[in-house]
C-alpha positions as CSV (number, residue, x, y, z in Angstrom):
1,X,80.7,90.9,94.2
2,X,82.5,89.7,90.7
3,X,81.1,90.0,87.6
4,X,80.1,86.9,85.7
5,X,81.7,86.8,82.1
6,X,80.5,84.4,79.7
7,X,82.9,83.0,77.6
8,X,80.4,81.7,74.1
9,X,83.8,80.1,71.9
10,X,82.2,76.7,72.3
11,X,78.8,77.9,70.9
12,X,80.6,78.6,67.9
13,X,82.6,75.6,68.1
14,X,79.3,73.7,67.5
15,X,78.9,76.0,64.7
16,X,82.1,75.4,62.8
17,X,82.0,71.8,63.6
18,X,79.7,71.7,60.4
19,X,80.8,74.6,59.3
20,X,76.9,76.1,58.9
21,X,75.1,79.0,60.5
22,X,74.0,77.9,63.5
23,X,74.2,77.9,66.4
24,X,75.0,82.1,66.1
25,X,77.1,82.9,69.1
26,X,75.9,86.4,68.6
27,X,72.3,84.6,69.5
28,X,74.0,83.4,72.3
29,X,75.2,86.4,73.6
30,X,71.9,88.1,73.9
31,X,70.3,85.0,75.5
32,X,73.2,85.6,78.2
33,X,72.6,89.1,78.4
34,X,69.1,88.4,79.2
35,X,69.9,86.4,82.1
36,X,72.1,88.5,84.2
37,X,75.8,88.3,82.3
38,X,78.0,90.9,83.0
39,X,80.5,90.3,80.3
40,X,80.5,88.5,77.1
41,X,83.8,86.7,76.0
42,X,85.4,85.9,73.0
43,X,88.4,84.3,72.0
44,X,89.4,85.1,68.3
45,X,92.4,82.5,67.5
46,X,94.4,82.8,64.7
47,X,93.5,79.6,63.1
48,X,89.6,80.1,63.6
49,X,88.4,77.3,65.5
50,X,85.3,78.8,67.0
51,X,85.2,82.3,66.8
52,X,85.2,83.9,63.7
53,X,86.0,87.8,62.3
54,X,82.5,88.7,61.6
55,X,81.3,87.0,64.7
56,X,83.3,89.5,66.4
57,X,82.5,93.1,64.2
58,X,78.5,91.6,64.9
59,X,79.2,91.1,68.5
60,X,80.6,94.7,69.0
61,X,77.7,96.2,67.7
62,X,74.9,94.3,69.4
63,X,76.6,93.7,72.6
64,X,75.5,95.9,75.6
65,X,77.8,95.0,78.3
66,X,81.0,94.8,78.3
67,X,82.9,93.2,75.5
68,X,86.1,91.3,76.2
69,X,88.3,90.0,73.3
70,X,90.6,87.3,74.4
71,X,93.7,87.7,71.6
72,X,97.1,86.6,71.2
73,X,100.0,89.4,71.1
74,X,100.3,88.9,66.9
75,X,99.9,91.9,64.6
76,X,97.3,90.4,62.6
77,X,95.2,90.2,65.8
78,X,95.8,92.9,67.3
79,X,95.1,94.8,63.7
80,X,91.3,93.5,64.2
81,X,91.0,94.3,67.6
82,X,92.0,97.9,67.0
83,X,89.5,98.4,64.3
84,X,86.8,96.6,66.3
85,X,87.6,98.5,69.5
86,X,86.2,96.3,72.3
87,X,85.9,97.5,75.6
88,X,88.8,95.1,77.0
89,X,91.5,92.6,75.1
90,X,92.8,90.0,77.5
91,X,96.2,88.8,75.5
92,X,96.8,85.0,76.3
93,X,99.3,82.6,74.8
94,X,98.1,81.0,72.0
95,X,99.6,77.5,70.8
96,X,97.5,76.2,67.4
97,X,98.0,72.5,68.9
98,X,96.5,72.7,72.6
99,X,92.7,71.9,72.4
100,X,92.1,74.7,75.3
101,X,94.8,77.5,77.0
102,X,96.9,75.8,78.9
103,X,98.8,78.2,81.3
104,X,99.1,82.2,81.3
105,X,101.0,84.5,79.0
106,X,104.7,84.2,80.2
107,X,104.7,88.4,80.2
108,X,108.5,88.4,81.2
109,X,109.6,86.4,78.6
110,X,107.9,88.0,75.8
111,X,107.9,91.2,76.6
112,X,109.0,93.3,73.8
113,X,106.4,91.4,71.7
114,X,103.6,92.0,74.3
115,X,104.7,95.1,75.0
116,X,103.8,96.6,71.7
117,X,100.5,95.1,71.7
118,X,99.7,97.1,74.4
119,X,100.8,100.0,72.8
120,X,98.6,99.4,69.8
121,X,95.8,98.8,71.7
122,X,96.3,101.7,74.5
123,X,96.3,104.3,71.5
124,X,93.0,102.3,69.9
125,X,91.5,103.5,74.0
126,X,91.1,100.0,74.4
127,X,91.1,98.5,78.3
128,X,94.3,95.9,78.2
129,X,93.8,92.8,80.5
130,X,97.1,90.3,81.3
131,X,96.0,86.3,81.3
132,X,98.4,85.5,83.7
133,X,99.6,82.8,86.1
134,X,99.2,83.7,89.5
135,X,103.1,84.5,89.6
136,X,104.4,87.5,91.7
137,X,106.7,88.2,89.1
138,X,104.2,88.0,86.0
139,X,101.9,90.7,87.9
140,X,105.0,93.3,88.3
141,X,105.8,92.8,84.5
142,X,102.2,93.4,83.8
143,X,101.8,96.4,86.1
144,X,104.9,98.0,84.4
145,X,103.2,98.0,81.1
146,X,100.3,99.5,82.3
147,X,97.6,97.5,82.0
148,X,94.4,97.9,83.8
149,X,94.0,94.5,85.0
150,X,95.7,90.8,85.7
151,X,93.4,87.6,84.6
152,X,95.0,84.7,86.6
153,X,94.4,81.6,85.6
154,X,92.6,78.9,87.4
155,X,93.6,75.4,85.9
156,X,95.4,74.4,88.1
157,X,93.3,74.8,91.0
158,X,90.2,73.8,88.8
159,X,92.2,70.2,88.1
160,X,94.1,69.5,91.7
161,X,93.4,65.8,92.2
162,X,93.4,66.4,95.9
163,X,91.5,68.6,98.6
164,X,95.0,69.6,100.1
165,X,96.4,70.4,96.6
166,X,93.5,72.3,95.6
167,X,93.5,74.3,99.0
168,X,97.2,75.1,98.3
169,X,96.1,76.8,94.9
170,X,93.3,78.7,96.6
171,X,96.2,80.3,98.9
172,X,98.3,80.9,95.7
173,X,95.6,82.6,94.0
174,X,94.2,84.9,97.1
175,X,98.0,86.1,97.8
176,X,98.8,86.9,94.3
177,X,95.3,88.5,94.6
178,X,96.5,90.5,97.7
179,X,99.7,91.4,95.2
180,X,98.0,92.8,92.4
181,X,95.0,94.6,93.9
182,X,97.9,96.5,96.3
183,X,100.0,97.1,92.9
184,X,96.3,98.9,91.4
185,X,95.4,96.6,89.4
186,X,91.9,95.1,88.8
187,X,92.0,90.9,89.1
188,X,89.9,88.9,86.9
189,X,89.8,84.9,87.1
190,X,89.1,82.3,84.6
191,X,89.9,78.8,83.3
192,X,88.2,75.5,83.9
193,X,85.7,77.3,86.7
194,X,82.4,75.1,87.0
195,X,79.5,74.9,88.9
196,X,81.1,72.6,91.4
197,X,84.6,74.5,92.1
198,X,83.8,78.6,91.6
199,X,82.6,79.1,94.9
200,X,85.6,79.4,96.7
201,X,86.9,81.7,93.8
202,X,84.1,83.8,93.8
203,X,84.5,84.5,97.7
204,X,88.2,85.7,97.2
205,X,88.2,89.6,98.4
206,X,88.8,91.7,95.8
207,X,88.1,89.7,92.4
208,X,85.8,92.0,90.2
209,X,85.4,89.5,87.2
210,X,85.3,85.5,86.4
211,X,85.4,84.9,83.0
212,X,83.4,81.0,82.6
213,X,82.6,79.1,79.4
214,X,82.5,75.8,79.0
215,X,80.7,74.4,81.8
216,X,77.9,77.4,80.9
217,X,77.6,75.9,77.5
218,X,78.3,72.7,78.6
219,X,75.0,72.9,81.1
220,X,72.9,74.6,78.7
221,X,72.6,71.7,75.6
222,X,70.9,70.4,78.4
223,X,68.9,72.9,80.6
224,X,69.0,76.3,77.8
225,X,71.4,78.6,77.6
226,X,69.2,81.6,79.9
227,X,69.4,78.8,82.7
228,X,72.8,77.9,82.7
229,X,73.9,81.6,83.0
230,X,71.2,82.8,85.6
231,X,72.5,79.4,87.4
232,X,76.2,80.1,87.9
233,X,74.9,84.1,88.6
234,X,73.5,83.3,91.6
235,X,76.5,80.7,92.6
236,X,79.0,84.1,91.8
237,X,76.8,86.1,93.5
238,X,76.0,85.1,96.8
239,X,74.9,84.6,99.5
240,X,77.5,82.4,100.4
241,X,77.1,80.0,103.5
């Protein structure tokens, strides 16, 4: 059964949009909490579209799951995320003109850079997590710098324009699935997941987390943000038909 992280960025993004006090992501998270989340998720990017520094320190000390800081591999990032010391960092590329992530960290082709981000955060006792493609390749570069666990990204399968194309990224995602989970590593999911399309991903043997934010925020301006988590809960959870 995976976990359900909830990914509050666009809470914030609300926020910063008139650059006031509310609404408090850190409000948010509690309200999440309350209704069965597993995870909270934050993404702190370097230019400070949503999530902001303090939102983070606040979020660390009132947070009672799990606290996952989605960062990119830059030393000024990975300086706050070793004095914070959240449970788990996911590193993802970062790009200050994409309105959303828009693939996995290319691991292989970064590596030195990544590399000692790891290290930083591995001697801070901080879990490292690997936002990755679901690439063969990308999960052995990950496994050799010892990470915990590979994040593979959804979007693609989340934005197939066809049944057969989605289908075909399904099968992508469960055998790079199979890959990782025989390499040791724990597998995460997230990117673009809504109520309509996280079923299928939810039933894939041997995914322990799926990290969902905008269609939870997107669903709660209108139903409340206790409802829209408790919702895609139950969809995560089972049973499935």
């Amino acid at each position: 059964m995976a976990r359900l992280g909830v990914n509050i960025d666009h809470v914030a993004t609300i926020r910063q949009a008139r650059r006031t006090i509310e609404p408090d992501p850190v409000w948010a998270a509690s309200l999440a909490e309350l209704a069965g989340a597993d995870v909270i998720t934050v993404h702190l990017r370097e230019d400070r579209r949503h999530i902001q520094d303090r939102d983070v320190r606040v979020l660390k000390e009132t947070v009672q799951v799990k606290l996952n800081l989605e960062m990119g591999a830059t030393p000024e990032i990975t300086g706050i995320a070793v004095a914070v010391r959240p449970q788990q960092c996911t590193l993802v590329p970062e790009k200050r003109e994409e309105v959303t992530t828009e693939g996995g960290l290319d691991v292989v082709g970064n590596l030195l850079r990544v590399e000692a981000c790891v290290e930083a955060l591995h001697s801070a006792g901080i879990e490292v997590s690997m936002f990755i493609d679901p690439d063969l390749g990308q999960i052995d570069a990950s496994l050799n710098l010892g990470v915990a666990a590979v994040e593979f990204h959804t979007g693609r399968y989340a934005d197939a324009p066809t049944e057969a194309e989605r289908l075909k990224e399904l099968e992508t995602l469960r055998s790079a699935t199979n890959h990782a989970l025989k390499q040791g590593l724990h597998v995460h999911m997230g990117h673009g997941l809504t109520y309509r399309n996280v079923i299928p991903i939810a039933r894939i043997a041997g995914v322990e987390e799926l990290n969902i934010g905008h269609s939870i925020v997107a669903r709660a301006v209108m139903v409340g943000f206790e409802r829209a988590v408790r919702e895609m809960k139950q969809l995560i959870t089972g049973p499935f038909e």
